[in-house]
C-alpha positions in Angstrom: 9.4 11.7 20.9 8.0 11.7 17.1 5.5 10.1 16.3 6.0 6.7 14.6 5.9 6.6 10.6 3.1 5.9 8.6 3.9 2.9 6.1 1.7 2.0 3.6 1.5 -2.0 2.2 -0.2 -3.0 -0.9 0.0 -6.8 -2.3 -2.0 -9.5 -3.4 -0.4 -12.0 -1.5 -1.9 -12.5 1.9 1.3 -14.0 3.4 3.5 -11.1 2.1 1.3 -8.8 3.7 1.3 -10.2 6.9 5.4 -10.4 7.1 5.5 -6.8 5.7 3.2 -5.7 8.6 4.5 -8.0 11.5 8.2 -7.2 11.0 7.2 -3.4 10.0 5.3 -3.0 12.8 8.2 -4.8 15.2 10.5 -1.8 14.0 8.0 1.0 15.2 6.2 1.8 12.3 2.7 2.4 12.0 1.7 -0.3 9.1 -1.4 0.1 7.1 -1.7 -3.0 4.7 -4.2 -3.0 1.4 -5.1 -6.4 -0.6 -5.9 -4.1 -3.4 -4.4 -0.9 -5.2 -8.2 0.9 -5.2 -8.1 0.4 -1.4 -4.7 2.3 -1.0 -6.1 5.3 -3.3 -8.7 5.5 -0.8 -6.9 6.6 1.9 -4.2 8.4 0.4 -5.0 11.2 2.1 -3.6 9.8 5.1 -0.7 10.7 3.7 2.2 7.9 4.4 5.5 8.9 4.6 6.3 5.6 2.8 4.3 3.2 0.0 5.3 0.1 -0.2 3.6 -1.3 -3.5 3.2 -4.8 -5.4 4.3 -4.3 -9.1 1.9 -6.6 -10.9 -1.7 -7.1 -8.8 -4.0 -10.1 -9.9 -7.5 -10.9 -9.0 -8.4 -14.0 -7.6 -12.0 -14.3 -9.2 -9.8 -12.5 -12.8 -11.7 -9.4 -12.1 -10.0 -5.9 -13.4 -7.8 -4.6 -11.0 -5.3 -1.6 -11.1 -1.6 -2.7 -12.1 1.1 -1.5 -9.1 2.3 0.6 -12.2 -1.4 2.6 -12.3 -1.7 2.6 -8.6 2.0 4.7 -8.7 1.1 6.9 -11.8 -2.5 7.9 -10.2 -0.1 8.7 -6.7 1.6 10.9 -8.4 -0.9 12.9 -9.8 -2.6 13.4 -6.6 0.4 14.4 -5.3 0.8 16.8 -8.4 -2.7 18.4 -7.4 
């Protein structure tokens, strides 16, 4: 048997994360969940066979943070390296 798929999670939202994760991780998948976009760049190398990403991050304390819409555009260009 295979081994199960890496999955990738990235959201802001606490409660999102935890029903991506939980019902994810029901199905067989290997879940790996991120509260921010930086977090998920760190450990792209892991290489996921599937990113699932939040569109618009906000901090909670209004700190900078990467957009879901940076987060995809610096993917890809590791991906292009």
């Amino acid at each position: 048997m295979s081994d199960p798929k890496l999955i990738f999670v990235a959201d802001d939202d606490p409660f999102i994360l935890t029903l991506v994760e939980k019902r994810l991780g029901e199905m067989g998948y290997t879940v790996k969940s991120f509260s921010m976009g930086e977090e998920l760049l760190e450990s792209i190398s892991s290489k996921p066979d599937l990113i699932i990403l939040d569109y618009i991050f906000q901090s909670k304390d209004l700190s900078p943070v990467l957009s879901g819409k940076e987060i995809f555009q610096r993917i890809q260009m590791i991906n292009e390296k």
